[in-house]
C-alpha positions in Angstrom: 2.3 16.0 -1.4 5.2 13.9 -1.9 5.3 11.3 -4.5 7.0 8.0 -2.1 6.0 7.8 1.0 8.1 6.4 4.0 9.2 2.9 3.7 7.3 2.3 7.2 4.1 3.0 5.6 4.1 0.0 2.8 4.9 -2.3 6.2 2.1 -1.1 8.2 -0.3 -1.2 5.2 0.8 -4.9 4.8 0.4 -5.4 8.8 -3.1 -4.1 8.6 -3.9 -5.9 5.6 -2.5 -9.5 7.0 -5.3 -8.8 10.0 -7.9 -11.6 9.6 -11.1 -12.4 12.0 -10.6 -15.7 13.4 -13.2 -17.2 15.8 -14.9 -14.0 16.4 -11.2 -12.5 17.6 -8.3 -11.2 15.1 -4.9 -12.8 14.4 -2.1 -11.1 12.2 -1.2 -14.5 9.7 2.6 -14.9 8.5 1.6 -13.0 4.8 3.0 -9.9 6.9 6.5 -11.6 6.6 6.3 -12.9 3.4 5.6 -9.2 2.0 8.0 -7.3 4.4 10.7 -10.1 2.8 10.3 -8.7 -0.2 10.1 -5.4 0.9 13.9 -5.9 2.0 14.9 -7.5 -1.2 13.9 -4.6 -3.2 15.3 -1.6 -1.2 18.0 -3.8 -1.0 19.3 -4.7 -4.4 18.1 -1.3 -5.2 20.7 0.1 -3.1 23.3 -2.3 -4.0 22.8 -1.2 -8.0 23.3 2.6 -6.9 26.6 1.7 -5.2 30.0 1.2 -6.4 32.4 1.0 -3.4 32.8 -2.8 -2.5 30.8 -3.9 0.5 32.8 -6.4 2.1 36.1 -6.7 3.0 38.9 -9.0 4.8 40.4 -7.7 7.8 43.6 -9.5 9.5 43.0 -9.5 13.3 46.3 -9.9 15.3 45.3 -11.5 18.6 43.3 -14.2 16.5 46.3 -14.5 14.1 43.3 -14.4 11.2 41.8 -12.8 8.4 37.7 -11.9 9.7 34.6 -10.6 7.3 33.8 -7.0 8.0 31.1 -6.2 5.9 29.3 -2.8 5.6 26.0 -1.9 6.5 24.5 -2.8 3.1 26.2 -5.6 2.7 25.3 -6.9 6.4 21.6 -6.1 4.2 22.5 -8.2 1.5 24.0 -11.1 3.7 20.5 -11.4 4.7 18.6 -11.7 1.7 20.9 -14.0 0.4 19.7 -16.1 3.4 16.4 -16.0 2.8 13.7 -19.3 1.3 13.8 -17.2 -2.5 12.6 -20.3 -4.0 10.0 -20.5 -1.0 8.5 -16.9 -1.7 8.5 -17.6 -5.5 6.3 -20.7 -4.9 4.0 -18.9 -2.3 3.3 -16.4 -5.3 2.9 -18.5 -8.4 0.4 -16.6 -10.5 2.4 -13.1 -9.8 4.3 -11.2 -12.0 7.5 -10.4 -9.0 10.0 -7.6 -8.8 12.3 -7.7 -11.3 14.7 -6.7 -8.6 13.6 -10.1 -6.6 13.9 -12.3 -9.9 17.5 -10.7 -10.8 18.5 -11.8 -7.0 17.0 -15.3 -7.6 18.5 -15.8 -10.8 21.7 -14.7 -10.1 22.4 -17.3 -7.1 20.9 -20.0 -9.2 23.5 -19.7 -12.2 26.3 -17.3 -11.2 29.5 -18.6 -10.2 30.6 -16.2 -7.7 27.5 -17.5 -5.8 28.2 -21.3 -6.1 31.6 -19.7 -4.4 29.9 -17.4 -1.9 27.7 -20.6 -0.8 31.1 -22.6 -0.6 33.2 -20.1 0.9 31.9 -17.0 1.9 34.9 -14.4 1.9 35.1 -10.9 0.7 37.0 -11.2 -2.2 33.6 -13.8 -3.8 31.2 -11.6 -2.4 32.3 -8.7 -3.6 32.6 -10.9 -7.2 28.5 -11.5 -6.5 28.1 -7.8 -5.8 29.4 -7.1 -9.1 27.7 -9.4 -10.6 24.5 -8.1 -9.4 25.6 -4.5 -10.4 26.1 -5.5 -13.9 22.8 -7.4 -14.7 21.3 -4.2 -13.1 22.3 -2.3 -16.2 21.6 -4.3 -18.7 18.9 -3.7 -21.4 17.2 -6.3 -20.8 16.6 -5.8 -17.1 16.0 -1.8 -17.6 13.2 -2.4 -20.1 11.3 -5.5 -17.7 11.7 -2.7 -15.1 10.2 0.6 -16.4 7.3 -2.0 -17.6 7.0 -3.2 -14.5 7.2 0.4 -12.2 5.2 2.2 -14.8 1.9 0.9 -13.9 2.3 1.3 -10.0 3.3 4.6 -11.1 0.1 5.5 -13.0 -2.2 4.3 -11.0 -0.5 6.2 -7.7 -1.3 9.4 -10.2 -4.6 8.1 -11.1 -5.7 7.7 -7.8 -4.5 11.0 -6.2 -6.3 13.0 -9.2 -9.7 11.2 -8.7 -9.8 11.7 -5.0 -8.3 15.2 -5.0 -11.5 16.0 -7.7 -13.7 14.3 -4.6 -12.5 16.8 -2.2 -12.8 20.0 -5.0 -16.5 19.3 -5.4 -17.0 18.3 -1.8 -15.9 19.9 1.0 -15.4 16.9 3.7 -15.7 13.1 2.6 -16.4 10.6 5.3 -13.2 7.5 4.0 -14.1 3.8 5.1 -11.6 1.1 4.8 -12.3 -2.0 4.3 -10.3 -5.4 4.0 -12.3 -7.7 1.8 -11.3 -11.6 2.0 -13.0 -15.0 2.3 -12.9 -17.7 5.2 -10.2 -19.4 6.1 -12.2 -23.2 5.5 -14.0 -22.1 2.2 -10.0 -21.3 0.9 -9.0 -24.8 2.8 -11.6 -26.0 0.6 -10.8 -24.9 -2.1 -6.9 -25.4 -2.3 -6.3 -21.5 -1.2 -8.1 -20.9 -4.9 -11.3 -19.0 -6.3 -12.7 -18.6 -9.2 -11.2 -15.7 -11.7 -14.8 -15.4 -12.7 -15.9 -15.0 -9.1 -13.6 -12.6 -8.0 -14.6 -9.2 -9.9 -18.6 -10.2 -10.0 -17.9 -10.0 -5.7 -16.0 -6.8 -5.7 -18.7 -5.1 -8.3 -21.5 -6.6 -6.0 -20.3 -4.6 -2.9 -19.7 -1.8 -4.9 -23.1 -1.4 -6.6 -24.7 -1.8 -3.0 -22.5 0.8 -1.7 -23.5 3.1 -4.3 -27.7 2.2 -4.4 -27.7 1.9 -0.2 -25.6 4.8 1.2 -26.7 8.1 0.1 -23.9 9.4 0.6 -21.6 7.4 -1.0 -19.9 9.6 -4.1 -16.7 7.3 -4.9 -14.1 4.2 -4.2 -11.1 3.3 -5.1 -10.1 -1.0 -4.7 -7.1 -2.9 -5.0 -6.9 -6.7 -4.9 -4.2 -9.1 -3.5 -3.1 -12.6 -2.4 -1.7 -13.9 0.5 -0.4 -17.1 1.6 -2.6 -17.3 4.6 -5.5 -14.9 3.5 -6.2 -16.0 0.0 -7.1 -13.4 -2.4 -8.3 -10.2 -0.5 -9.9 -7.0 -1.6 -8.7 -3.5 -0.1 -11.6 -0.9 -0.5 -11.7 2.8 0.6 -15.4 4.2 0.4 -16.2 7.9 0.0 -19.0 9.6 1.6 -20.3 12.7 1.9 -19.1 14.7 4.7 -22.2 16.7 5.3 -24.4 13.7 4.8 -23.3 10.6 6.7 -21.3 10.0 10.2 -20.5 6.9 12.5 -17.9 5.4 9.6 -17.0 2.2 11.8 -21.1 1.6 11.7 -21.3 2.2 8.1 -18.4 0.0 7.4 -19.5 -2.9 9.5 -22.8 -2.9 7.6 -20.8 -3.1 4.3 -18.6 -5.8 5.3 -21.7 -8.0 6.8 -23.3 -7.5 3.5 -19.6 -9.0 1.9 -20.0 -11.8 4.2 -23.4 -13.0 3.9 -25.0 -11.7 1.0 -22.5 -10.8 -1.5 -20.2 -14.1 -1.1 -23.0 -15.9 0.3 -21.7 -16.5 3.6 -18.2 -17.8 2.6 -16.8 -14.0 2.7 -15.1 -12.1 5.9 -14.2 -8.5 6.3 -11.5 -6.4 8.8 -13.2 -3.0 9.5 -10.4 -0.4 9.6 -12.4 2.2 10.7 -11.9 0.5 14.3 -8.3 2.0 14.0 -9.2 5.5 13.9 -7.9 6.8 17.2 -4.6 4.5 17.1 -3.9 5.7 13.6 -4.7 9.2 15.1 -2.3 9.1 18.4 0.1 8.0 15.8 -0.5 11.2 13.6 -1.1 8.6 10.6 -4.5 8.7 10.3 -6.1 9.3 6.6 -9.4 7.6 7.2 -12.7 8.8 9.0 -14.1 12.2 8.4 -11.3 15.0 6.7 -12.0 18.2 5.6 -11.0 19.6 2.8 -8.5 22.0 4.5 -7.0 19.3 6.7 -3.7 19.0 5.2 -2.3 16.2 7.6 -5.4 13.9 7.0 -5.2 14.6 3.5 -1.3 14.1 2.7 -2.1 10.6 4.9 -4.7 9.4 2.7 -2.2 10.4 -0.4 0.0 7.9 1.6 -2.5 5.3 2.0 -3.5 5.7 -1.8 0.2 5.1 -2.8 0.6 2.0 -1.2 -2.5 0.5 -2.8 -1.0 1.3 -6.1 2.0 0.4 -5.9 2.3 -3.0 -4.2 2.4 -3.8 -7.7 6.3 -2.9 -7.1 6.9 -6.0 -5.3 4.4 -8.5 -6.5 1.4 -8.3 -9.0 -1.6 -10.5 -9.1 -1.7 -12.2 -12.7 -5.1 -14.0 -12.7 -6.1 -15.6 -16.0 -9.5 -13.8 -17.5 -8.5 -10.5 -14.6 -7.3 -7.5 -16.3 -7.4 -5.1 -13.5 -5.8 -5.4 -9.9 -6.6 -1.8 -9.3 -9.2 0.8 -10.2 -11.4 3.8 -8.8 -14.7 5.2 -9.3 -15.5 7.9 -12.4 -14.3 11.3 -11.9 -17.1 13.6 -10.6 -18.1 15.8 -13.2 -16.6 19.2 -13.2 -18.2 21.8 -10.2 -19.7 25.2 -11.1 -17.8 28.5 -10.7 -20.6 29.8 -10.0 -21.4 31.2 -6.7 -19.6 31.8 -2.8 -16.1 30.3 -3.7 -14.5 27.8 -1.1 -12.6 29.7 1.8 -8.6 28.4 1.3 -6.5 27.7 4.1 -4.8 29.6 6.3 -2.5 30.2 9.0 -5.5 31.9 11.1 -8.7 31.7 11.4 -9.9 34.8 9.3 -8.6 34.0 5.4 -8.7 37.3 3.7 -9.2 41.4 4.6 -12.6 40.9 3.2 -13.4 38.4 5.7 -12.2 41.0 8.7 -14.4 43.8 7.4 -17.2 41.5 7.1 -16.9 40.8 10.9 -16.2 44.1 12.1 -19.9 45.5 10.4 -21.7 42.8 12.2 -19.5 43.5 15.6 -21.5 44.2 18.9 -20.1 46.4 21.3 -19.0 44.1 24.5 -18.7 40.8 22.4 -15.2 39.9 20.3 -15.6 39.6 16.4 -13.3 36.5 16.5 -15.0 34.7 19.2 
């Protein structure tokens, strides 16, 4: 399983995570363009950092008897971050810790010279001086260090999370996965100035947890990340594991959940977005990693992986800093080791029979006038 998935899939996690019930129907708020902004900024100035050719240039048209800006793809890129609210985004997510990538941008136009020049006169030779500029506080020390700190947890718990539910599927051998987006109504945030209490915020998530784990039978793991959004407040995203063998009708399961969010565990000031209801479009998509998966469903699986990613590491582009919250991500316990004992697990395979053993198993019990494979 690959290690980053497709840029695509951080947008459409952010797409389904800005969906909010709003009188009884669903509206997808303007968080979704907010986070996609700084989705751009960082592959951006990441990009920009790699490269060394300049990205703009002056080019002497002789019908027009003058010099015209031809820029190159990237810096077409760049053109448009540099238009973008930065201050704006850095006041919608005050208590964040943001991409370094984001904050070199930010400060860069705030104090740099070639950018006083670029917003003045906007010619090649001072935005390639900007470029450079942005090159060079790429590299320093300083910047390199606030970086590995800042990639190194997404990193860890991207690994954390794939080892605990890959030990799910080696002791079980399909999980039923609900998703479920955790967040509170829209007048109890109005309220409330868009704010909750620190204190409140993990006693709700642990609540919904514990009932999960005492009322499904099934249940045998989660894994939970938190964010904030302009529009949607601070919002819990919650895949549920459940026995494969033992429990069906997910979207039924996961409505019962989230009504128990809404009215018991947040005393009626709590919504939910039930993203089991998605199944079959993530499905005709061939994106689907939630709903029943086998063990030996490879697609489904390396989906989920996907899914699992970006939960961890939206910490590359913003992290939640409450005061008194530690964690903005975590997972159950690791199951505890299986047996080796006994009828091991059938692998996959190209076909249908997995080893000679198998075959010669089939031929003894074969009837004359019946297939063996049927």
């Amino acid at each position: 399983m690959e290690d980053e998935p497709h840029e695509y899939g951080f947008l459409r996690h952010w797409l389904e995570g800005a969906i909010a019930n709003v009188d009884g129907g669903y509206e997808i708020n303007e968080d979704y363009e907010v986070c996609a902004q700084l989705h751009r900024i960082r592959k951006t100035l990441v990009a920009v950092a790699r490269s060394r050719a300049p990205l703009f240039e002056s080019v002497y048209q002789r019908r027009s008897k003058r010099a015209v800006l031809k820029c190159t793809p990237l810096g077409a890129t760049l053109r448009n971050c540099l238009n973008m609210d930065l201050e704006g985004i850095a006041g919608i997510f005050k208590g964040h810790r943001l991409d370094p990538y984001f904050t070199l941008l930010k400060d860069t136009l705030k104090s740099s010279t070639a950018a006083f020049r670029v917003q003045h006169q906007p010619t090649a030779e001072n935005l390639n001086l900007l470029v450079e500029e942005l090159r060079a506080g790429s590299r320093k020390k300083g910047f390199q260090r606030r970086l590995e700190l800042h990639t190194s947890n997404a990193r860890r718990n991207a690994k954390s999370a794939r080892a605990y539910v890959n030990s799910l599927f080696n002791r079980y051998s399909r999980l039923l996965v609900l998703r479920l987006d955790l967040h509170y109504r829209r007048a109890y945030l109005a309220k409330l100035g868009l704010g909750i209490s620190p204190e409140e915020l993990p006693t709700h998530r642990e609540k919904i947890i514990r009932f999960g784990r005492e009322k499904l039978g099934a249940y045998v793991g989660h894994v939970w990340c938190i964010e904030w959004g302009k529009r949607k407040g601070p919002h819990y995203h919650v895949l549920i594991f459940l026995r494969g063998d033992q429990a069906r009708q997910g979207i039924s399961i996961a409505q019962r959940l989230g009504q128990h969010w809404g009215d018991v565990v947040t005393e009626g000031r709590g919504d939910y977005f039930n993203g089991n209801l998605r199944e079959e479009y993530f499905e005709s998509l061939g994106l689907r990693g939630i709903g029943m998966i086998s063990h030996h469903d490879e697609k489904r699986r390396r989906n989920l992986d996907h899914l699992l990613t970006y939960l961890a590491k939206v910490d590359l582009f913003v992290r939640l800093e409450i005061p008194g919250m530690r964690k903005t991500f975590g997972h159950g316990r690791l199951p505890p080791k299986k047996s080796n004992a006994g009828r091991k697990r059938r692998q996959p395979g190209p076909g249908l029979i997995a080893s000679v053993a198998d075959r010669r198993r089939l031929l003894n019990r074969y009837v004359p006038g019946t297939s063996p494979f049927a």
